[in-house]
GUFIPA-152413 format. One line per 3 residues: number of its first residue (from 0); their letters; for each residue x, z, y of C-alpha. Coordinates in steps of 0.2 Angstrom, whole numbers, plus 2048, in hexadecimal, padded with zeros to 3 digits. Layout:
<pts>
NUM	A	X,Z,Y  ...
</pts>
This chain:
<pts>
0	XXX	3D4,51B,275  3D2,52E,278  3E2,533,285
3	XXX	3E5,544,287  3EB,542,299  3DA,53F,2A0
6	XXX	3D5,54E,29C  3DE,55D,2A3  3D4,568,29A
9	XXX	3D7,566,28A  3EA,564,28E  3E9,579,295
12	XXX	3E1,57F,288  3E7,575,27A  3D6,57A,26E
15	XXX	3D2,574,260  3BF,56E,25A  3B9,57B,252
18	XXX	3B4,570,243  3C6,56C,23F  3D2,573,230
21	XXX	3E0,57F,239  3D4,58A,243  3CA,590,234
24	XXX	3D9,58E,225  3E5,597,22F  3D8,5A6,22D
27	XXX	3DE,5A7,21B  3EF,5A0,21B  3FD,5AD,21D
30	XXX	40C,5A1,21D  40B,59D,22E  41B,5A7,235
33	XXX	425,59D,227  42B,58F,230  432,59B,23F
36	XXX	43B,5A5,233  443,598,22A  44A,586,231
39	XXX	44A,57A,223  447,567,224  43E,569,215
42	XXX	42F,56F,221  421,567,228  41F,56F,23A
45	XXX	40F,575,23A  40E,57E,24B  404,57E,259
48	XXX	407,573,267  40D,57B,277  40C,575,28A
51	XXX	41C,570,28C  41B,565,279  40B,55D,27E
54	XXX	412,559,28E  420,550,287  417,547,27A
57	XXX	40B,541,287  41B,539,292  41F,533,280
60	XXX	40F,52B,27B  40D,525,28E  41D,51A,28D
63	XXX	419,513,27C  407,50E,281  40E,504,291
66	XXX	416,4FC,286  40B,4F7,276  403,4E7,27A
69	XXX	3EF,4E3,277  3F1,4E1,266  3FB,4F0,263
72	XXX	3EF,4FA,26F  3E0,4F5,264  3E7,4F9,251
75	XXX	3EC,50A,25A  3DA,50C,261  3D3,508,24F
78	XXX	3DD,515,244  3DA,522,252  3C8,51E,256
81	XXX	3C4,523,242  3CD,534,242  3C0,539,250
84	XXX	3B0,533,249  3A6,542,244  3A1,53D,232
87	XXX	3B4,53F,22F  3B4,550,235  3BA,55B,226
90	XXX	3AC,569,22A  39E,55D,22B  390,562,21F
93	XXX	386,555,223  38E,546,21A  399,54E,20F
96	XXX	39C,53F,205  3A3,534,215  3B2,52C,210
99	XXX	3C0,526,21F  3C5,512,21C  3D7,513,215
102	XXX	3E0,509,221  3ED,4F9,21E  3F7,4F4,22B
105	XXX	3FE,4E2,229  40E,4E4,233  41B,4D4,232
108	XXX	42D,4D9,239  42F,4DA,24C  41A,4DD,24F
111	XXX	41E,4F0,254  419,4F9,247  424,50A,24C
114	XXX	41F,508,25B  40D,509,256  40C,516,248
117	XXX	417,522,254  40B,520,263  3FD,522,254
120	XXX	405,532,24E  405,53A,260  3F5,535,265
123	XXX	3EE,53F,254  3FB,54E,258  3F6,54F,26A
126	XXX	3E4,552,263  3E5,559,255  3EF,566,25F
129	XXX	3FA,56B,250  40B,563,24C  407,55B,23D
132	XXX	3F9,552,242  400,542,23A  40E,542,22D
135	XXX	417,532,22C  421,52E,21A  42E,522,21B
138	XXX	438,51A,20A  448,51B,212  454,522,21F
141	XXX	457,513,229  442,513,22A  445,523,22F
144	XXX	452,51E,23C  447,513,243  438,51E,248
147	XXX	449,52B,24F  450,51B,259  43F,517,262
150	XXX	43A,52A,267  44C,52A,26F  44D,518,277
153	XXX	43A,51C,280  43E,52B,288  451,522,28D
156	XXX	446,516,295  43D,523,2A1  44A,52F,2A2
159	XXX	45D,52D,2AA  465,53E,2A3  46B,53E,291
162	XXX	468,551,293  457,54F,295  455,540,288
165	XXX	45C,548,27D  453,558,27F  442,54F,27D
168	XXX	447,544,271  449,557,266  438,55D,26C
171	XXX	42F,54D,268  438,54B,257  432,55E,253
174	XXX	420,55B,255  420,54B,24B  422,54D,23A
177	XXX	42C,53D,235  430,541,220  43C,537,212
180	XXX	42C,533,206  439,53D,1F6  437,54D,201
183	XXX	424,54B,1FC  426,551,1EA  431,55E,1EE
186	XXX	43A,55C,1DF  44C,554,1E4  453,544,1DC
189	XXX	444,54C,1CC  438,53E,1D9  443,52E,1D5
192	XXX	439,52C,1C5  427,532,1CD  420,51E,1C6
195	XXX	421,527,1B4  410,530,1B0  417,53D,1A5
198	XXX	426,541,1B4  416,542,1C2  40D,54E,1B7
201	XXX	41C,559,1B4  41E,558,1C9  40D,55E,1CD
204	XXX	40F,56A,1BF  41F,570,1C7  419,573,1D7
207	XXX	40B,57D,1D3  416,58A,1CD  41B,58A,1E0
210	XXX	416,59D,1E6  418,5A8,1F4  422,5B6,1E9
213	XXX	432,5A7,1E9  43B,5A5,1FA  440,594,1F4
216	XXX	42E,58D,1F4  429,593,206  42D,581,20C
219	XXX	420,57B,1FE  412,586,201  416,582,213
222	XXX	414,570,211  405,571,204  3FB,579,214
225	XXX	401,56B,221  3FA,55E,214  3EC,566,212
228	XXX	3E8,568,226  3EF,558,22B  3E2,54B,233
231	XXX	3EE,53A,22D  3FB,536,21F  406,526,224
234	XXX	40E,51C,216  41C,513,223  422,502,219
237	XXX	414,504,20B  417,4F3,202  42A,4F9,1FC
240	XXX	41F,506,1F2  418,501,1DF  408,504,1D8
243	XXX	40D,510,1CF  416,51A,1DA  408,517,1E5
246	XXX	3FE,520,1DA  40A,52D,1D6  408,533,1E7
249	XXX	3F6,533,1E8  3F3,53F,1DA  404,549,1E0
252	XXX	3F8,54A,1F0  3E8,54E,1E9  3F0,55B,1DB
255	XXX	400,55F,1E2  3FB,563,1F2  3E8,564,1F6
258	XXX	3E4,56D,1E7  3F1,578,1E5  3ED,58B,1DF
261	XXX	3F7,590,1EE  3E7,597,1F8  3DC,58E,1EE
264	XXX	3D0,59B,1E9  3D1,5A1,1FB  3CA,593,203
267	XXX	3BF,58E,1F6  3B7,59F,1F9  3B3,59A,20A
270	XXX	3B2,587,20A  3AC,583,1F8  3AE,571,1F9
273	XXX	3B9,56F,204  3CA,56A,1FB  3BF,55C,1F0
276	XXX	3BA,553,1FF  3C7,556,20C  3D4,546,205
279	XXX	3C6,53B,20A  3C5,541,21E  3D9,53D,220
282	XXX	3DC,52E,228  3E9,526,21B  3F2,517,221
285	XXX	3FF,50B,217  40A,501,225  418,4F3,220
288	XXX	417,4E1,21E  412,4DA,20C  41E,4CD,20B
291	XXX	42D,4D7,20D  429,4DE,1FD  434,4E6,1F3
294	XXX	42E,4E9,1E3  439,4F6,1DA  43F,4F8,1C5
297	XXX	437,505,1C0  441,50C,1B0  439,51B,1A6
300	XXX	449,51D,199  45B,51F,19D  465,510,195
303	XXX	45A,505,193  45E,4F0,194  457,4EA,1A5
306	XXX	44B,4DC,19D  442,4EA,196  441,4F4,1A5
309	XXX	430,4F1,1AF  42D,4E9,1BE  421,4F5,1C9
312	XXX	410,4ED,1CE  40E,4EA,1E1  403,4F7,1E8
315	XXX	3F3,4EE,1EA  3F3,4EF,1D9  3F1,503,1DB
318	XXX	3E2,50A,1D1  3DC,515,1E0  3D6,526,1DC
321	XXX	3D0,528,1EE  3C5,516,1EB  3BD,51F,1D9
324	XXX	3CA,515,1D0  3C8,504,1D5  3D9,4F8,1DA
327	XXX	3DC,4F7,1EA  3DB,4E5,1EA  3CA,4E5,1E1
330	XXX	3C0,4EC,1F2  3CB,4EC,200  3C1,4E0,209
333	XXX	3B3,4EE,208  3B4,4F3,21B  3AF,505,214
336	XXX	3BB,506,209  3CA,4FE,211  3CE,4FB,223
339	XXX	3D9,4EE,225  3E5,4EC,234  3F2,4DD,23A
342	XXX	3FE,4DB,247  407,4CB,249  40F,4C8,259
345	XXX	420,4C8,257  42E,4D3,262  43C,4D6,257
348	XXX	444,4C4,260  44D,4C5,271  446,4BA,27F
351	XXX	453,4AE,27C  44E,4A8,26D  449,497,26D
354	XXX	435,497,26C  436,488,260  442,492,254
357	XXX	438,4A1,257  426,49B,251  431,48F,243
360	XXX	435,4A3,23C  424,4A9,23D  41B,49A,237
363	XXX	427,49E,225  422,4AF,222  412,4AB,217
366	XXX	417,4A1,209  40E,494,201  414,490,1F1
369	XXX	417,482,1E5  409,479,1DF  3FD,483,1E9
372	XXX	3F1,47D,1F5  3FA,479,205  40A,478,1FD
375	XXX	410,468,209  40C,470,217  416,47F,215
378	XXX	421,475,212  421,46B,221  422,47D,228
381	XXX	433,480,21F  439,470,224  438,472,238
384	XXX	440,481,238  44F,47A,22E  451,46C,23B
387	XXX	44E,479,249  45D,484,241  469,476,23F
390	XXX	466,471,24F  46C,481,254  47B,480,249
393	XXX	473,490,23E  477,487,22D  484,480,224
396	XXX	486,478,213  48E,475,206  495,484,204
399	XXX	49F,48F,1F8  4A2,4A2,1F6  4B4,4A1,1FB
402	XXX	4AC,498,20B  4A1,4A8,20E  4AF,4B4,20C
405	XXX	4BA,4AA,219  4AB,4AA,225  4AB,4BD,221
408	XXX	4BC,4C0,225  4BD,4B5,234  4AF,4BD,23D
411	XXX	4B4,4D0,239  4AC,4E0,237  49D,4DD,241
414	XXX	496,4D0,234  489,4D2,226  489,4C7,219
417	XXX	47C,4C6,20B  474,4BE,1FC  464,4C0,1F0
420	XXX	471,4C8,1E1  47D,4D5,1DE  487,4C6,1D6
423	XXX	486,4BB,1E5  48E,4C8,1ED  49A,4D0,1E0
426	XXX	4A2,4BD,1E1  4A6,4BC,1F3  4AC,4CF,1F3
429	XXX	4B8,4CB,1E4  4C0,4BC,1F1  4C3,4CA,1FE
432	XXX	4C9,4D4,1F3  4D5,4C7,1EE  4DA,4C5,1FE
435	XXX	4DB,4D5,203  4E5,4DA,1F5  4F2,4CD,1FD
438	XXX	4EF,4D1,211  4F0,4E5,20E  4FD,4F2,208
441	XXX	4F4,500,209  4E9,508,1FD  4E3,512,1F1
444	XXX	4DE,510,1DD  4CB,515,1DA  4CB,520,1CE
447	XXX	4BB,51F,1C7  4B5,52C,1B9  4A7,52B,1AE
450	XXX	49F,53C,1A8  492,542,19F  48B,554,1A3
453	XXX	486,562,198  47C,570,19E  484,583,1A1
456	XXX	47B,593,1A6  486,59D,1B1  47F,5AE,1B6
459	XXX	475,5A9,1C4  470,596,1C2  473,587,1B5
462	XXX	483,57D,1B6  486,56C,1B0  499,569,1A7
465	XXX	49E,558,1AA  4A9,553,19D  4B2,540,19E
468	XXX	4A7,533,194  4B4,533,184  4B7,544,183
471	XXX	4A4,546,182  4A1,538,175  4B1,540,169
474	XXX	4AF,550,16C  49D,556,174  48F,549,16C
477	XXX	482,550,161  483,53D,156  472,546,14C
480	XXX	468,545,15D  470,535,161  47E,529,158
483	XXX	48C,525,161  48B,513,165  478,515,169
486	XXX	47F,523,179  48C,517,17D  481,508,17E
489	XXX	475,512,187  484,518,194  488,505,198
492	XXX	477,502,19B  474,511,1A7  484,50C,1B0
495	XXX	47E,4F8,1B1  469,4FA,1B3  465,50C,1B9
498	XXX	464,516,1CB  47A,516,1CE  47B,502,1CA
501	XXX	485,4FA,1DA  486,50A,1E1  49B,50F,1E4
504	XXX	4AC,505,1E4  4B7,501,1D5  4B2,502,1C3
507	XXX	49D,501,1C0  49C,505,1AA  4AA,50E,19F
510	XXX	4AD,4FD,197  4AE,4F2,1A4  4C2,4EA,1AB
513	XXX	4CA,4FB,1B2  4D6,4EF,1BA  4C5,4E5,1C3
516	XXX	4C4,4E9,1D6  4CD,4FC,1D3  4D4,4FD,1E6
519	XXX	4CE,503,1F6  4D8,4F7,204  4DB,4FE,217
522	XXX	4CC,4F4,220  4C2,4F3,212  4AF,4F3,219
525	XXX	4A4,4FE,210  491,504,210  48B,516,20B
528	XXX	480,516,1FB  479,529,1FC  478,533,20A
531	XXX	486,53F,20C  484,551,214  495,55A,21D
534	XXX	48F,56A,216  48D,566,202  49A,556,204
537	XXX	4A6,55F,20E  4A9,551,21A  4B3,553,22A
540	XXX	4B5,549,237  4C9,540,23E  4CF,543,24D
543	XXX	4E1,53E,254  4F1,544,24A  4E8,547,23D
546	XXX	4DE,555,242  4CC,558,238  4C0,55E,241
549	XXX	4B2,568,239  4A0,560,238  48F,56A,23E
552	XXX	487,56F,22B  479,565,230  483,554,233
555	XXX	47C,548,226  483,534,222  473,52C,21E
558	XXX	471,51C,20F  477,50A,214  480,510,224
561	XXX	492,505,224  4A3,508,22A  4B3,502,224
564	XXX	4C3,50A,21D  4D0,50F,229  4DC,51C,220
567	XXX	4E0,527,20F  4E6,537,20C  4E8,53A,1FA
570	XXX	4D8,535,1F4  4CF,537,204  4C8,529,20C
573	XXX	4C6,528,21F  4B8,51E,223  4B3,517,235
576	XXX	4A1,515,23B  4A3,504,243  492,500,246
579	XXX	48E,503,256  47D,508,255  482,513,247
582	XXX	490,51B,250  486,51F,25F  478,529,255
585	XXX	483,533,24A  48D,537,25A  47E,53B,264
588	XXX	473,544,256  47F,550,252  488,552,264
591	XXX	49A,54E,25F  4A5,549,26C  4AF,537,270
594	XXX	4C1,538,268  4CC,529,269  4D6,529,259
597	XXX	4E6,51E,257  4E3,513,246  4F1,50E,23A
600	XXX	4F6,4F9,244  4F8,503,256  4E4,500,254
603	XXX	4D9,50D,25F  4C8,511,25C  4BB,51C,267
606	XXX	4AE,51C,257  4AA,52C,24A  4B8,52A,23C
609	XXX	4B4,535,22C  4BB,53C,21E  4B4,539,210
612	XXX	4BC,541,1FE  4BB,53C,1EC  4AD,544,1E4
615	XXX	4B8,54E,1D6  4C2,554,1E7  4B2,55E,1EC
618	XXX	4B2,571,1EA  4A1,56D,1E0  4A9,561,1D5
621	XXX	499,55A,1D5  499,545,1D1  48F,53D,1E0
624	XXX	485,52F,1D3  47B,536,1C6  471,52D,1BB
627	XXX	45C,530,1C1  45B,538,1B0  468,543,1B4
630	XXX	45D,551,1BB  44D,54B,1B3  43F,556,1B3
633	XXX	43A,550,1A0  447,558,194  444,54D,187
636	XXX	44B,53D,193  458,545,19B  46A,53D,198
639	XXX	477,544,1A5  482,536,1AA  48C,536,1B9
642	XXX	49B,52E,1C2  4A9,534,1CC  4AE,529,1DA
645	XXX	4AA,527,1EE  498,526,1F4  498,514,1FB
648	XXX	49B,503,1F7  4A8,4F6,1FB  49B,4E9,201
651	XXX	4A3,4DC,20F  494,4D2,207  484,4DB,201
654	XXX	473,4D7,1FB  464,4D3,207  45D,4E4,203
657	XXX	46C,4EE,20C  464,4E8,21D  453,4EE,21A
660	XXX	44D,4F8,228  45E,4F1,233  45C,4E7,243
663	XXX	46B,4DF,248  471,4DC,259  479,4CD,263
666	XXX	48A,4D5,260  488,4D5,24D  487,4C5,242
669	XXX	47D,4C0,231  482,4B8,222  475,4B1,215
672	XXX	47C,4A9,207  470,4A0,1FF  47A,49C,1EF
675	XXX	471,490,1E1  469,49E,1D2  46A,49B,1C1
678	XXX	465,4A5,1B2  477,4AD,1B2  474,4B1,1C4
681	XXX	46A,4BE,1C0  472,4C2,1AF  467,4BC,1A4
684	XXX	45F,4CD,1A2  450,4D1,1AD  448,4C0,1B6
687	XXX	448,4B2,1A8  43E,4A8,1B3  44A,4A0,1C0
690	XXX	43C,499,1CA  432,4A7,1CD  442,4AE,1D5
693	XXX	445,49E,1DD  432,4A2,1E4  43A,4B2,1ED
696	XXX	447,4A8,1F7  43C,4A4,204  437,4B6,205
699	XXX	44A,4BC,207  44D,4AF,213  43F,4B3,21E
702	XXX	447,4C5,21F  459,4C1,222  452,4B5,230
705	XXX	447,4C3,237  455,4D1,237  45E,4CA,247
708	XXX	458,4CC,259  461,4BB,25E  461,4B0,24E
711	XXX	467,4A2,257  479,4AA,25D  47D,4B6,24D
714	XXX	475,4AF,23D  47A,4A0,230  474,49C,221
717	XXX	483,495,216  47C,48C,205  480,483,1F7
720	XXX	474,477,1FA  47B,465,1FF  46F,462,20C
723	XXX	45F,462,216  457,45C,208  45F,466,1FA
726	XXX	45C,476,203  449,474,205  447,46F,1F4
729	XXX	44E,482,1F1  443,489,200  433,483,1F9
732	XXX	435,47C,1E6  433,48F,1DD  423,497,1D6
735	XXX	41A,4A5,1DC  423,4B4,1D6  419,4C2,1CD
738	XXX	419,4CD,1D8  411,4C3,1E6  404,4BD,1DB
741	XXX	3F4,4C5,1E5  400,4C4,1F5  3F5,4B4,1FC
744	XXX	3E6,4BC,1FA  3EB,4CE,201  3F3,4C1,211
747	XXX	3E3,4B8,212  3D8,4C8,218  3E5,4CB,224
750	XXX	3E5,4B9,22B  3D2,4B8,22D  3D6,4C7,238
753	XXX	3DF,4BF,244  3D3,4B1,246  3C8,4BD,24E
756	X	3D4,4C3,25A
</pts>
């Protein structure tokens, strides 16, 4: 591979090929100064790399390559090598028609695939000579988190002033643009429904009408340039994605970007053909590890019954605009087509993990279903590495919810316990409920409040009027555009099956018990369902005699960060960050300072406490869950529905999907209760077929296993099941589920990969 630090040369003058995109658009473009004039996240950096940058991405790229293995080394080499091959180049006339291999990168947990799309995305910054050489899109925040952790912990590792890490750590994040994939529509929480044809049409359409005469769109017209100029796109944890979303952002890349009138005419003026063939010379690449798939709902009206919501395709089941048309899995063993990529050696374990229990894990991961060929053999698999666990006292039987929940409360706060459903989990929080209810005094009732909005123009912008669910339906519902019971059904069903389901404490739908679950208990553990900003959710931080302290406007609380309750005022909540990973980044990101604060039992604590108000209690009055149709871009589907409440969820137990992303340390522990599913399990409602979800436990279990760095010390398994035998009958007896119906043949190309190794 190319390395910039064999060639002085290039590093002084830091020029550019005169074949590349920037040095002949940038003739044209006149948004260049925007970025300089107006600091917004919203912006992809698009400026030039200066000494002192490139020196500090060298030092960063340096570290990570001593550390990438072979392996690693050579799928870097491969995505590279491609973005420097001359028939890719965007201004070469003599194969215009030359597409670039779309790249699949195979990446089980624990292989290093941070590591390797970061030192990817430098290596094509450091000779692109721009900052957005590479964009990387991630899903989620705590994806995001991840990429953020590893820049840091490199240059902690060559560096022993936290000055000067910390001061690298800003320069290198500033010249690699790392992006939430919503942020890509530029349409806010509008993006949630972008799997909908109609709602990506109305998107694109949306964003064309982005103009340099609005100072609102300069971040748009902005990033429509750094798409256009880029050399790679990377789609970080690709298989959480749906076909159809998949598709979604092809044509929001192509029309929304690409081929957007901004400077359109302009470069087609000079460069006729250049904005049809350009998608073709980016290197695009879709990283993640197929069977982690999370295969999303995808629900196109408000309200409706779950069964009847669809089930998004996985993406090799994308009809690919860029492959004129074809399914992905139709021709991606076409090496012309597709380049396919693997890593498998596996780092997220410590050293000492046992090496039997290690490759026992491993050897899991590719399921081989019943009644399939090889079927006993996988099974044999499944087998040894139940013997290996109980070997190592990592299992135990027989077990019960109230059993979970006294595990839970023995071992504390530094325990995550999950399941495969929401009611698995509701079960065992219900117990500790119960039992806080007799172990605590203080609290607070949750006064939940369901509203339904109704649009108001003010003088300068329009204002939604929340008005409390009955006084909407008695006194404010239009029953000619819909009947009564119809709204109200619909409500429910929005509250049970749509985007703010299991996301905040106390009462979920306006029918349900009020008297269910309606307190808040001191200690209560808790996990952030949106992600909070101190400016627009006025949080401030505790400090000792009850002073609050003021947050910087820029502090953020990002999704699926935990803490627990340690105090009220009113219906404040004060909410520590006890995790200590967590605590450490939210005090070092946003430079607040140690403070030991004095807790309600004489109990002291050095870590960040919050406070965190009741959403009626903000000067917005603004509800923190919305229903996704709340704010839909198609008027016809909108239905404003919204809840007053806090923006977490009292989850001492959890699903699996609340450690997505998490890696969790020898001083944390994991709980995965495997409880025996029926039908009513999963409420009748969606999954019909018990044994295709049966087919996924092997799946979940795979990822709980894999989220622990010593799985030997902090993880049990507590079931249902009587024994050995019993338990492997539920590991191995379900059918392939839907979703992973191509997933053996998509593996298989993978697997042959790694023969030839």
């Amino acid at each position: 591979m190319y390395k910039m630090s064999e060639d002085p040369a290039r590093i002084k003058n830091y020029e550019l090929n005169l074949n590349e995109f920037p040095k002949h658009l940038r003739k044209i473009d006149d948004s260049t100064v925007w970025e300089e004039e107006k600091e917004d996240r919203r912006f992809i950096s698009r400026g030039e790399l200066s000494e002192k940058e490139i020196a500090i991405l060298e030092e960063l790229k340096n570290c990570i390559y001593e550390k990438m293995d072979h392996d690693q080394k050579r799928v870097a080499d491969k995505l590279f090598n491609d973005t420097q091959k001359t028939e890719y180049t965007i201004f070469n006339d003599t194969n215009i028609n030359s597409k670039i291999p779309l790249s699949i990168l195979n990446a089980p947990a624990g292989t290093g695939k941070t590591m390797l799309i970061l030192y990817y995305q430098i290596s094509v910054n450091l000779d692109f000579g721009y900052k957005n050489g590479a964009i990387i899109y991630t899903p989620s925040y705590a994806s995001l988190d991840a990429v953020k952790y590893k820049i840091e912990e490199f240059f902690s590792e060559i560096n022993n002033d936290d000055n000067v890490i910390d001061y690298k750590t800003k320069i290198a994040r500033s010249c690699l643009p790392i992006i939430i994939l919503n942020q890509f529509y530029a349409c806010g929480p509008q993006s949630f429904n972008i799997h909908d044809n109609a709602v990506c049409e109305n998107v694109i359409n949306k964003h064309h009408k982005a103009n340099t005469n609005n100072f609102y769109d300069y971040y748009k017209l902005n990033n429509i340039q750094a798409i256009r100029e880029c050399r790679s796109i990377i789609f970080d944890e690709a298989f959480f994605s749906t076909s159809c979303r998949c598709d979604s952002f092809m044509k929001m890349l192509l029309e929304g970007y690409i081929r957007h009138p901004y400077l359109n005419k302009k470069i087609r003026t000079k460069f006729p053909k250049l904005l049809d063939r350009i998608v073709f010379k980016k290197k695009i690449l879709f990283a993640g590890d197929p069977y982690q798939l999370s295969v999303s709902v995808e629900q196109k009206e408000a309200g409706v019954e779950k069964y009847l919501i669809d089930e998004g395709d996985p993406i090799w089941f994308l009809q690919n605009k860029l492959r004129d048309g074809f399914l992905m899995k139709e021709n991606i063993r076409d090496p012309s087509q597709y380049q396919l990529l693997t890593l498998y050696k596996n780092y997220r374990f410590d050293q000492s993990v046992p090496d039997d229990l290690r490759s026992a894990i491993e050897d899991i991961r590719c399921v081989v279903y019943n009644g399939e060929p090889e079927h006993n053999i996988y099974k044999n698999k499944m087998s040894k590495l139940i013997d290996i666990m109980i070997s190592n006292e990592m299992i135990k039987y027989n077990q019960t919810h109230e059993d979970v929940a006294k595990c839970i409360d023995k071992q504390g706060l530094r325990t995550y316990a999950v399941s495969e459903t929401h009611k698995a989990s509701e079960m065992i929080n219900e117990i500790l409920y119960k039992n806080n209810e007799k172990k605590y005094t203080s609290n607070i009732e949750i006064q939940n409040e369901f509203v339904y909005g109704v649009n108001k123009k003010s003088e300068t912008v329009l204002k939604m009027d929340w008005f409390p669910y009955e006084e909407y339906i008695n006194n404010k519902l239009n029953e000619k555009k819909m009947p009564k019971d119809e709204f109200i059904k619909k409500y429910e069903n929005e509250c049970k099956h749509g985007s703010i389901a299991h996301k905040f404490v106390g009462q979920q739908y306006p029918s349900q018990d009020k008297n269910l679950k309606t307190k808040l208990f001191l200690g209560d553990k808790v996990r952030f369902t949106i992600p909070l900003s101190a400016k627009r959710h006025e949080i401030k931080r505790l400090l000792n005699n009850s002073i609050k302290e003021d947050l910087p406007e820029e502090f953020k609380i990002n999704t699926g960060t935990f803490g627990r309750v340690v105090g009220f005022e009113g219906s404040s909540v004060f909410i520590e960050i006890y995790n200590q990973s967590e605590a450490e980044y939210l005090m070092k990101e946003f430079k607040l300072d140690i403070q030991t604060v004095q807790l309600p039992g004489n109990e002291t604590s050095n870590n960040p406490i919050f406070e965190i108000k009741y959403s009626k209690d903000l000067q917005s009055q603004e509800p923190y869950f919305k229903s996704s149709f709340c704010d839909y871009i198609l008027k016809e589907k909108k239905f404003n529905l919204a809840v007053h409440s806090y923006p977490f969820v009292n989850e001492s137990a959890s699903t699996i999907h609340s450690l997505q992303g998490k890696t969790i340390k020898e001083t944390e522990n994991v709980i995965y209760y495997m409880h025996t599913i029926r039908k009513d399990s999963l409420y009748s409602e969606r999954i019909n077929e018990v044994g295709q979800w049966k087919g996924s436990l092997p799946n979940i279990f795979y990822v709980a296993l894999t989220r622990s760095r010593v799985p030997h010390k902090n993880f049990v398994l507590m079931t249902g099941a009587k024994n050995k035998t019993d338990l492997l009958k539920k590991l191995t007896c379900g059918r392939r589920p839907k979703s992973y119906t191509e997933l053996k043949e998509f593996n298989e190309d993978f697997e042959n990969l790694i023969q030839q190794y």
